[in-house]
Structures are given as structure tokens and as C-alpha cells.
Backbone as CSV, one residue per row, in Angstrom:
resi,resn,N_x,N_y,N_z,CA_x,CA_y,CA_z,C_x,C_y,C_z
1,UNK,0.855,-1.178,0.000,0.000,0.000,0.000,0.895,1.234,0.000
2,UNK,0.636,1.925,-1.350,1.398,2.972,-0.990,0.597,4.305,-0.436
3,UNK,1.480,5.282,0.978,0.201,6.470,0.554,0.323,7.734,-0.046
4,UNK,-0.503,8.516,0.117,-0.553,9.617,-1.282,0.670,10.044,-0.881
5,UNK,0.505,11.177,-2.303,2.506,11.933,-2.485,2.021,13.092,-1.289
6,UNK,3.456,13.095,-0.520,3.220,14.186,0.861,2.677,13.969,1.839
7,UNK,2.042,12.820,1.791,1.727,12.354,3.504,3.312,11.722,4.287
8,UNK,3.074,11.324,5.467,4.015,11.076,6.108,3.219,9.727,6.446
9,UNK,3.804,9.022,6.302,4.184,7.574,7.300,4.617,7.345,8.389
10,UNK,3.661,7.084,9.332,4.306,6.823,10.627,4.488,5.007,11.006
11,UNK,5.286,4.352,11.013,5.530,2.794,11.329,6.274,2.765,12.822
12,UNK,5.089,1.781,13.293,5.399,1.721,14.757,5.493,0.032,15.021
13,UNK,6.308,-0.212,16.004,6.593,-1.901,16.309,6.735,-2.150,17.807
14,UNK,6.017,-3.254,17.943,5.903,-3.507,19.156,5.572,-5.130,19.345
15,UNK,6.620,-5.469,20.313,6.333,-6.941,20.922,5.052,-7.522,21.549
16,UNK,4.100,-8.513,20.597,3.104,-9.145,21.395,3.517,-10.335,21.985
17,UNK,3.211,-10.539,23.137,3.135,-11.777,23.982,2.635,-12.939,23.373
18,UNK,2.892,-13.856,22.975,2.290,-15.385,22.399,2.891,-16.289,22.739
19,UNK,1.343,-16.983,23.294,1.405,-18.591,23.798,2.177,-19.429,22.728
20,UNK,2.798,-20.188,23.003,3.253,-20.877,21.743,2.959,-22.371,21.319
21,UNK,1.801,-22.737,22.156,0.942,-24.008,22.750,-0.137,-23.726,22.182
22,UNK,-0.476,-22.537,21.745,-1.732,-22.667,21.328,-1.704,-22.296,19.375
23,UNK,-2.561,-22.728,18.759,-2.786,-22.699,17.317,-2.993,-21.203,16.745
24,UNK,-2.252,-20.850,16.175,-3.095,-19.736,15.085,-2.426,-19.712,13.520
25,UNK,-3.241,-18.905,12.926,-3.519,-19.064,11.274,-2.588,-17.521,11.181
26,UNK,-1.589,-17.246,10.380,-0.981,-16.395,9.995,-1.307,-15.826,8.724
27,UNK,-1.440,-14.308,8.467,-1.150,-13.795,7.254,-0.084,-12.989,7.254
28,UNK,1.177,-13.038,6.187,1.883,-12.555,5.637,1.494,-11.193,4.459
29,UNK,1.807,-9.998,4.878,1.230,-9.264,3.373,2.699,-8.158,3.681
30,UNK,3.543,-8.110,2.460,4.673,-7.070,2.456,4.136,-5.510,1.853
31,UNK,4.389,-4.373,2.584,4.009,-2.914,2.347,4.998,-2.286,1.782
32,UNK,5.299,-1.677,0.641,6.560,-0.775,0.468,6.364,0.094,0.547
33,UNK,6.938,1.084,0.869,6.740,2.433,1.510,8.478,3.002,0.693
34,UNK,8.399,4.278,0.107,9.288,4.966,-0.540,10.808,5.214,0.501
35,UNK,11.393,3.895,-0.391,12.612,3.643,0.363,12.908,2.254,1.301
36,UNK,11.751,1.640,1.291,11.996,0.299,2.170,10.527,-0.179,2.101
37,UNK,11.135,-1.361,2.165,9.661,-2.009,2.774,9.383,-2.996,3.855
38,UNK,8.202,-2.730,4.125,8.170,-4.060,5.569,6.728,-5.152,5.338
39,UNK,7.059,-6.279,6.290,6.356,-7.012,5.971,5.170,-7.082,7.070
40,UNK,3.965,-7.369,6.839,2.920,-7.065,8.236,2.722,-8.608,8.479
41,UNK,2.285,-9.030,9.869,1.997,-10.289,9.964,0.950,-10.317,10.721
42,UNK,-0.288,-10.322,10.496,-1.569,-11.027,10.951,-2.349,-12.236,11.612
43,UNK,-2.086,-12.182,12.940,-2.285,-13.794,13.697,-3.597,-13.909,14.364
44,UNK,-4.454,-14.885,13.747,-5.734,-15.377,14.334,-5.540,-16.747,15.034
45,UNK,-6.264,-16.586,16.484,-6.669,-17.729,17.161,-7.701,-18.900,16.295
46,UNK,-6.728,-20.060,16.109,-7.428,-21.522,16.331,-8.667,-21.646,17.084
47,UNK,-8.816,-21.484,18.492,-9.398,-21.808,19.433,-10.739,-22.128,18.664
48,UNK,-11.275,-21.259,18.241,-12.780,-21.481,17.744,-12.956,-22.884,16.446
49,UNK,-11.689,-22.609,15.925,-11.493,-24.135,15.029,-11.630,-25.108,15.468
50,UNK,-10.830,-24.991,16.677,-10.784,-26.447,17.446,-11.832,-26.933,18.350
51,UNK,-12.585,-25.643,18.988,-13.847,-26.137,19.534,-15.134,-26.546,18.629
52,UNK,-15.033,-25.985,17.492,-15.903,-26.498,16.371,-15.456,-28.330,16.062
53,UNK,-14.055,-28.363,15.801,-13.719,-29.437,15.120,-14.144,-30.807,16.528
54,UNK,-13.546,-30.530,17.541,-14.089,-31.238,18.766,-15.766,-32.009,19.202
55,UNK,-16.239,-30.514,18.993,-17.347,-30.533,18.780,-18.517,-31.498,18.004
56,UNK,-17.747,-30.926,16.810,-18.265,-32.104,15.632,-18.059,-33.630,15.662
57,UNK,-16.597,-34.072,16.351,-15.903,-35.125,16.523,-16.539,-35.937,17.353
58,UNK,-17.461,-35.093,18.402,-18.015,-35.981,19.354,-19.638,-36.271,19.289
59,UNK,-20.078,-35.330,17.828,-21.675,-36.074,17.212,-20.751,-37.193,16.833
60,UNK,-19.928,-37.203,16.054,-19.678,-38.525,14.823,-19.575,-39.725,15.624
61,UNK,-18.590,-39.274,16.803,-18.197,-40.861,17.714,-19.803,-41.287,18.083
62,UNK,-20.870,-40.407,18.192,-21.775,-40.887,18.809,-23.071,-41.057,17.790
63,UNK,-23.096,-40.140,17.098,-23.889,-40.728,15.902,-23.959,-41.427,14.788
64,UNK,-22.415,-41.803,14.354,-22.342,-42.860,13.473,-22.293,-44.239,13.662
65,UNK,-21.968,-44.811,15.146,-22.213,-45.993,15.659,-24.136,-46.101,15.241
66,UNK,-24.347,-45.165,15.948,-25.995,-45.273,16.361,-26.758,-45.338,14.905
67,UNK,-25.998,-44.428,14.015,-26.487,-44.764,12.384,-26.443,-46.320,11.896
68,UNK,-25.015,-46.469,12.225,-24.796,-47.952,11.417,-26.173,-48.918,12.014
69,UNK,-26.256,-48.755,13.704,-27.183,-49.991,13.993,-28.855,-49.747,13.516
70,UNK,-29.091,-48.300,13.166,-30.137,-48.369,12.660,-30.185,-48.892,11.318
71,UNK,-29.281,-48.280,10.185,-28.970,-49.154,9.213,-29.142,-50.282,9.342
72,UNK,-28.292,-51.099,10.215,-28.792,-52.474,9.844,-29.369,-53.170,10.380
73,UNK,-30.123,-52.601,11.289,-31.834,-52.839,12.041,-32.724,-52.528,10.633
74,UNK,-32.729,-52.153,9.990,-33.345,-51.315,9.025,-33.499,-52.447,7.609
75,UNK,-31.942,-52.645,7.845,-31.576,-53.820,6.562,-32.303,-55.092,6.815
76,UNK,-32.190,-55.763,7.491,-32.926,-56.680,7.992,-33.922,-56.997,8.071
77,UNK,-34.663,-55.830,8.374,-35.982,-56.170,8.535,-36.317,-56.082,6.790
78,UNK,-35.625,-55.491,6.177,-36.353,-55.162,4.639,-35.791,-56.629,4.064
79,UNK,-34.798,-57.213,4.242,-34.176,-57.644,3.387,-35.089,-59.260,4.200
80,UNK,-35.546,-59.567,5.423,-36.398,-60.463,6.085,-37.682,-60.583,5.221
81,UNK,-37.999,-59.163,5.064,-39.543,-59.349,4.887,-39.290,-59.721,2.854
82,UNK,-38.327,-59.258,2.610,-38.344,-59.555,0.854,-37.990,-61.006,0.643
83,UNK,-37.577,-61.719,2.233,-37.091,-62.856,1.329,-38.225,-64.316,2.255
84,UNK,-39.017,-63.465,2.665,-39.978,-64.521,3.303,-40.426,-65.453,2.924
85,UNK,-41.213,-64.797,1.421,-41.756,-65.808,0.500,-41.149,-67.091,0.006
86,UNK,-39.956,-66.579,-0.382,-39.091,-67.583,-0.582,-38.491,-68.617,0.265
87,UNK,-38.564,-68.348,1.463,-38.551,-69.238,2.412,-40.022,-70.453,2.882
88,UNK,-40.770,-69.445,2.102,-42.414,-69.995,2.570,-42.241,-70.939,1.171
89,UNK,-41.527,-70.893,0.306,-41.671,-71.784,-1.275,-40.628,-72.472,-0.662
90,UNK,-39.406,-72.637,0.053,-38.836,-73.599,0.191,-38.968,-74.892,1.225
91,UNK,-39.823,-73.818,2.404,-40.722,-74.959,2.822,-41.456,-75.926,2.429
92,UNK,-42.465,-75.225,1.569,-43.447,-76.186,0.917,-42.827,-77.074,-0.054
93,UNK,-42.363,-76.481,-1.167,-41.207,-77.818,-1.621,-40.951,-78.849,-0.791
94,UNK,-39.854,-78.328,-0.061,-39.176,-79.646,1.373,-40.211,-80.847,1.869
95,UNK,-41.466,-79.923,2.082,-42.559,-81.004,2.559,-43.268,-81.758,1.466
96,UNK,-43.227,-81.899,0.466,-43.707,-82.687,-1.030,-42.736,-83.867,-0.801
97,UNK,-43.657,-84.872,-0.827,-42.887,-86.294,-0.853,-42.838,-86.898,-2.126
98,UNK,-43.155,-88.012,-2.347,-43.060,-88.699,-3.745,-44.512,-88.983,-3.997
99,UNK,-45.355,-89.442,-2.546,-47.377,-89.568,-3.059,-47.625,-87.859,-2.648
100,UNK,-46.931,-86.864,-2.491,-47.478,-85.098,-2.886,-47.265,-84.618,-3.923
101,UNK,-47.114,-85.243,-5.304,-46.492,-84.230,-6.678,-47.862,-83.819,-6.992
102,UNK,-48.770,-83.856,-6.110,-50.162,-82.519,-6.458,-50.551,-81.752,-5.962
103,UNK,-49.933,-81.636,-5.142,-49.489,-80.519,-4.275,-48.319,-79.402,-5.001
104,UNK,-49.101,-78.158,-4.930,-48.143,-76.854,-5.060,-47.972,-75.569,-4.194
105,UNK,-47.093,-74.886,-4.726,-46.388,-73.816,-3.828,-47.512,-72.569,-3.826
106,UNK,-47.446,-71.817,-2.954,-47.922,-70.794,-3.062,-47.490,-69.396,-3.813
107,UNK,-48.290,-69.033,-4.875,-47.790,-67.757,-5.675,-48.273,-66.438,-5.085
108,UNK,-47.021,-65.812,-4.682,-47.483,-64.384,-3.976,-48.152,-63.483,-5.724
109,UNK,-48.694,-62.586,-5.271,-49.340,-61.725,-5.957,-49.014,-61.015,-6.771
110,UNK,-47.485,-60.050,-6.037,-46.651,-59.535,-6.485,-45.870,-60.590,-8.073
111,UNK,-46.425,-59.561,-8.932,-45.611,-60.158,-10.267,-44.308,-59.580,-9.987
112,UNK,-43.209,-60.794,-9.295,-42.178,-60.299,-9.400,-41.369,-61.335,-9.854
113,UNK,-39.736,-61.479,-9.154,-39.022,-62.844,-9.357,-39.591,-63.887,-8.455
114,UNK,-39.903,-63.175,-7.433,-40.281,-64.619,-6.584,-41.736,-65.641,-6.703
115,UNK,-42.448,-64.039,-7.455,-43.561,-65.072,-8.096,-43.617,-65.794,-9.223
116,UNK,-42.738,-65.150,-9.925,-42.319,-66.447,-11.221,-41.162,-67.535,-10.630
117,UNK,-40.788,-67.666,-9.831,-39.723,-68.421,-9.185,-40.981,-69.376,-8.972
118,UNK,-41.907,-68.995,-8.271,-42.823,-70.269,-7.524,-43.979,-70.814,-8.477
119,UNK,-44.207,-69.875,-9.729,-45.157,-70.405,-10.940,-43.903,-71.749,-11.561
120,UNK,-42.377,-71.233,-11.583,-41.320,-72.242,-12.220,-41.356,-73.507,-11.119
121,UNK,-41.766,-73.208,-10.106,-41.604,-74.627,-9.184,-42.520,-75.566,-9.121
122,UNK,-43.996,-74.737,-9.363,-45.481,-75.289,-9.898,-45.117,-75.917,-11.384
123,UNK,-44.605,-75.334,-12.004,-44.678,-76.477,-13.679,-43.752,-77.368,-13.474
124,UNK,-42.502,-77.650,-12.002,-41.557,-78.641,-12.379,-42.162,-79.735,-11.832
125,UNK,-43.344,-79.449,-10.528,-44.055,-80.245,-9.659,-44.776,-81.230,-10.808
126,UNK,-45.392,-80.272,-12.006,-46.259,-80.619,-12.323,-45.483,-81.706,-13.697
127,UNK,-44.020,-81.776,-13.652,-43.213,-82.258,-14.715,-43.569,-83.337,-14.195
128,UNK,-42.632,-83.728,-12.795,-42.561,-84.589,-11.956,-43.853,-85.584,-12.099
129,UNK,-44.841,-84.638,-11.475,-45.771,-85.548,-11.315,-46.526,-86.322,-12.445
130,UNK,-46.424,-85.655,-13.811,-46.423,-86.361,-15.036,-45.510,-87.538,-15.096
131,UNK,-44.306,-87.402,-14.963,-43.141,-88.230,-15.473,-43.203,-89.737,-14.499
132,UNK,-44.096,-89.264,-13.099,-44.468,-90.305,-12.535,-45.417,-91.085,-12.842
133,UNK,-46.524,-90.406,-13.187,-47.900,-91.397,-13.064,-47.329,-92.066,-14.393
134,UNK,-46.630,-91.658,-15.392,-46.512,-91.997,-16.759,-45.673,-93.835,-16.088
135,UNK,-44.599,-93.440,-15.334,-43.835,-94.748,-14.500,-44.954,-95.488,-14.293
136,UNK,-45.632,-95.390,-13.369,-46.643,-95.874,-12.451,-47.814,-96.538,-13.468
137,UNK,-47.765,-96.019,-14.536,-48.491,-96.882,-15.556,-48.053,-98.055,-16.120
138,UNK,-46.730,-97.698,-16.891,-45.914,-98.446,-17.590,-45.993,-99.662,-16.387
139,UNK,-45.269,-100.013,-15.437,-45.414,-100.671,-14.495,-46.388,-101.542,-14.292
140,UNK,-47.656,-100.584,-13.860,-49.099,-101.617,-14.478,-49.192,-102.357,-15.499
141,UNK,-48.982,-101.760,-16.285,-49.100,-102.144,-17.584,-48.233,-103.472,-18.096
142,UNK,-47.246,-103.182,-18.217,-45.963,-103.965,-18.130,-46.388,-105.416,-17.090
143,UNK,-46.991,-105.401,-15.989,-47.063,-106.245,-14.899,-48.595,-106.722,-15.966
144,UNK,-49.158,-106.509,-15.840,-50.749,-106.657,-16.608,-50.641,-107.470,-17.841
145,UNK,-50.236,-107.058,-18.881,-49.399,-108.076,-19.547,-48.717,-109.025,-19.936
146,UNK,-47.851,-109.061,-18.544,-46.869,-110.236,-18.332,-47.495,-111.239,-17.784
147,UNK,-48.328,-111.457,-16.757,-48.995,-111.766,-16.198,-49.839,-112.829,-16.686
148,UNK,-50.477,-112.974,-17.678,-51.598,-113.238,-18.343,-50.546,-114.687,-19.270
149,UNK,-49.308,-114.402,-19.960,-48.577,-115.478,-20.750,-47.887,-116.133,-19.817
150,UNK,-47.620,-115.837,-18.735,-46.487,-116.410,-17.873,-47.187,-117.432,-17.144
151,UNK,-48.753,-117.273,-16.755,-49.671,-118.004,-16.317,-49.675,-119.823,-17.116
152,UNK,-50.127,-118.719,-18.347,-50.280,-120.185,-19.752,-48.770,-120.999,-19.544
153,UNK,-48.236,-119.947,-19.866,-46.619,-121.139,-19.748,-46.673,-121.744,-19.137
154,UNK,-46.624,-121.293,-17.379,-46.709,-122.620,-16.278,-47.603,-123.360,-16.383
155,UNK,-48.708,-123.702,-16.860,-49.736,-124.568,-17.367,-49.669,-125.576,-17.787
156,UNK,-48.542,-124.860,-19.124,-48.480,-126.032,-20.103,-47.201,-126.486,-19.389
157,UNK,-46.369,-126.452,-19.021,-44.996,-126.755,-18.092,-45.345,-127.754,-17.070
158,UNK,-46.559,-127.138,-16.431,-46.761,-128.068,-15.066,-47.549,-129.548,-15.682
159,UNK,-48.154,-129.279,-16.802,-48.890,-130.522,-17.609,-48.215,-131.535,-18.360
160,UNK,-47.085,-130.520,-18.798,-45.838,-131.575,-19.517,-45.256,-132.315,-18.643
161,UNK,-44.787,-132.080,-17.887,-44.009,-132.646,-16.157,-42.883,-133.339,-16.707
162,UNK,-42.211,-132.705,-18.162,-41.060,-133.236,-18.161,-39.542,-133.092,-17.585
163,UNK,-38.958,-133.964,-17.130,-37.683,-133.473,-16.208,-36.551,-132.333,-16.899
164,UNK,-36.952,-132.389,-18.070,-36.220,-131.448,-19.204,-36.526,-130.080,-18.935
165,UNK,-37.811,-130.326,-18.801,-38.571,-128.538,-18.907,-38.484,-128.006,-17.090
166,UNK,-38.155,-128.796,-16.207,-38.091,-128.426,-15.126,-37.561,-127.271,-14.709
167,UNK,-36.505,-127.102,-14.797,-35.962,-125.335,-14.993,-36.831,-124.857,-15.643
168,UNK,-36.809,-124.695,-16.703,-37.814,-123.492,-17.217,-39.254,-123.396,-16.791
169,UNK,-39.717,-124.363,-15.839,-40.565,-123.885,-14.813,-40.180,-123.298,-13.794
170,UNK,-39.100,-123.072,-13.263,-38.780,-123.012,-11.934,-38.189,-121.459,-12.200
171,UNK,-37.810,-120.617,-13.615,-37.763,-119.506,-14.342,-39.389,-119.118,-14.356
172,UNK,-40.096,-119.841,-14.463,-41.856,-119.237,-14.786,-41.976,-118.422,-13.165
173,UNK,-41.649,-119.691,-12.730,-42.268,-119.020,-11.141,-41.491,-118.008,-11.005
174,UNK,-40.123,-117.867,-11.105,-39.319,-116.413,-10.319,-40.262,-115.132,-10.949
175,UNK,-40.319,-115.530,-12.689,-40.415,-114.532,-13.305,-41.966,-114.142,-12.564
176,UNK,-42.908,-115.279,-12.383,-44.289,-114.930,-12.070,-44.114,-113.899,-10.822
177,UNK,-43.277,-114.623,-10.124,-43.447,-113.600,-8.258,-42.672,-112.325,-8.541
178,UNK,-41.827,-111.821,-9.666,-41.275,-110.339,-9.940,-42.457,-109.896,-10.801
179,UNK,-43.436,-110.096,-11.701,-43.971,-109.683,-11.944,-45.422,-109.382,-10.787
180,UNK,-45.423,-110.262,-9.659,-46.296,-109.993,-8.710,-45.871,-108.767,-7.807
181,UNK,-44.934,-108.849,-7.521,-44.095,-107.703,-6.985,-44.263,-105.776,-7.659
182,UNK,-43.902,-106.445,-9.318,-44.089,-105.126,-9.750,-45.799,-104.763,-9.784
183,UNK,-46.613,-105.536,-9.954,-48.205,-104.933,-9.688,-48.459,-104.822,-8.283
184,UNK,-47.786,-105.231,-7.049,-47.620,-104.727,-5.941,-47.444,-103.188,-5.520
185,UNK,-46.340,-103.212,-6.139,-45.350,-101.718,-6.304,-46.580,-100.855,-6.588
186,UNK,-46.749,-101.249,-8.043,-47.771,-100.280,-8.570,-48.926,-99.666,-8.031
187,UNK,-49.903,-100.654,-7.249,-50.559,-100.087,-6.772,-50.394,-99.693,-5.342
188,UNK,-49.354,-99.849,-4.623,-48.938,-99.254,-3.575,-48.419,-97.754,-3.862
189,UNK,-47.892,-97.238,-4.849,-47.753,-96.067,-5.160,-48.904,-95.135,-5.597
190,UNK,-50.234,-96.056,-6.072,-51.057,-95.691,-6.722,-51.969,-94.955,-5.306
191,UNK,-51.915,-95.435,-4.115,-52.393,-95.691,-3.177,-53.539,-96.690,-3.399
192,UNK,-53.585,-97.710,-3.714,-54.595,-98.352,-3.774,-54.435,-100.175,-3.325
193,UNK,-52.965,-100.000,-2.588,-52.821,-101.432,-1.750,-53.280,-101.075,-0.612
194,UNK,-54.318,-101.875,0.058,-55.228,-102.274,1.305,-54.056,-103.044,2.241
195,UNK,-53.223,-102.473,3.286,-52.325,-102.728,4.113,-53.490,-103.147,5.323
196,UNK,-52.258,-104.178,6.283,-53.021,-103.823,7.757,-51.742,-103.901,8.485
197,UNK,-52.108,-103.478,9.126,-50.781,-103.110,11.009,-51.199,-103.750,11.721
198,UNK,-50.075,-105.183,12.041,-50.295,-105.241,13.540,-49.206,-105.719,13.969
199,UNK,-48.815,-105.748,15.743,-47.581,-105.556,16.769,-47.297,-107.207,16.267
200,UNK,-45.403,-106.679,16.342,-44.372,-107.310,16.229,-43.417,-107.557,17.226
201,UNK,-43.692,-108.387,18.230,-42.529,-108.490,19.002,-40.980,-108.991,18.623
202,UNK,-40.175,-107.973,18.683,-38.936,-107.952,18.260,-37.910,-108.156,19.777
């Protein structure tokens, strides 16, 4: 700063006292003045920085713990309630045995993934339970069939009573009691074998 032509300049200096423990922010600004120049130095107290910065330091220690647990009080419960359904479809699955493939899952409402997830678990039920009864026929069927020539054979076998053909009776019968077995099967899966229960001392 210079000042006007013909004023006088008066520059005066004097020792301030400073803590040297405590913080301050300096400005530097140099003045030339006709014939020399000097430099001014400008010192502001920290203090208010640091009680701000303190300040602030001791919401964070205390409100960002307390954030996180609401966060993930928060998470939980959202991320619980989105994945319920799917827990309610993996139940019901789990409980489908081999006589439940007509039995299906429940489809939430929501057209979302989890309701096409549980329409995809309803058409595999419904694969299944095709691919079975289709077994469960063949079986019949297969047994129903067999049944009927294997009869005649032993007939004519047991009428011949030759010592030759003896084995190949004694093949009629195995084959007869596996084919009794498999129309067993069959309609025990079918539910339609008449069981009874009673105590076994072992």
C-alpha cells in the first residue's frame, strides 16, 4: 500500500506476547513504503477451530455408531420381509414327498421374481408328477401283460411234467413272483394297496 505523495508515514513496532501451545492461522502481506519495505503479519486464534472441530468429533463418535445400527436394524428387517416368501416356497417344496407331486407352492401376488420363481416350481411339480404317473403306468401295464402269458406257460410246463422242462418252470415261477411284486409296487404307489398293522414283538 502505498500512501498519497506528501503524507508522512508513521511505522510503529511492538512486541506481542504469544502462547506458543496454542494454534493460530498467519497472514503474511509485504508494504513498500518509498525507500523500504516491511512485511505485516496477521495472527488469528485456532481456538474457535478447534472447539468447532471437537465438537463435531463428538456427534460422529456418537452418531455414526448409532447410524450404522439403525442401518442395519433397518436392513434386515427389509431384506427379512423380501425374502420370506421364498422361504415360505422352500418350505413347501421340502414337505412334497413322492405320493405329494399334487401338491403346489404358493404364488405371492406380487408379479415379481419370486412369483415367477414359484409359478417355475409349480410347472416342475407338475413335470414330476407327469413323469411319474406316466412310471406308475408303464409298471401296471408292463405287470398286466406279463402276467396273463407267464400263467399259460406254467400250465403247459406243469402238464408236460417233463424233467427237461423243469428249470424253465422253476424260471416261470421267479419270473411270475417279480412280476407280482411289480403290480404290488404299482398299486402301492397308486395308493390303492389295502395294508393292515399289527404288533411285532422284536
Amino acid at each position: 500500500l502505498r500512501p498519497p505523495p506528501g503524507e508522512t508515514v508513521v511505522v510503529r513496532a511492538t512486541d506481542v506476547p504469544v502462547d506458543l501451545n496454542e494454534g493460530f492461522r498467519v497472514l503474511a502481506r509485504t508494504v513498500e513504503t518509498p525507500g523500504q519495505s516491511f512485511t505485516m503479519l496477521i495472527a488469528g486464534s485456532l481456538d474457535d477451530v478447534h472447539e468447532t472441530t471437537d465438537a463435531l468429533r463428538g456427534i460422529l463418535q456418537v452418531g455414526v455408531p448409532l447410524l450404522s445400527i439403525v442401518v442395519a436394524g433397518g436392513t434386515w428387517v427389509v431384506v427379512g420381509r423380501a425374502l420370506a416368501p421364498v422361504e415360505s416356497i422352500r418350505r413347501e417344496v421340502a414337505s412334497i414327498g413322492g405320493q405329494q407331486l399334487d401338491r403346489r407352492v404358493p404364488v405371492p401376488r406380487s408379479r415379481d421374481e419370486i412369483a415367477r420363481l414359484a409359478e417355475t416350481m409349480n410347472e416342475m411339480l407338475g413335470r414330476l408328477q407327469d413323469a411319474y404317473q406316466r412310471q406308475e403306468r408303464f409298471v401296471a401295464d408292463a405287470a398286466h401283460e406279463l402276467r396273463s402269458p407267464l400263467a399259460s406257460l406254467r400250465v403247459q410246463l406243469e402238464v408236460d411234467g417233463d424233467e427237461g422242462t423243469r428249470h424253465l418252470l422253476d424260471e416261470v415261477i421267479r419270473m411270475q413272483r417279480l412280476v407280482d411284486d411289480l403290480l404290488i409296487l404299482a398299486r402301492s404307489d397308486a395308493g390303492q394297496l389295502a395294508t393292515q398293522s399289527s404288533s411285532v414283538d422284536l
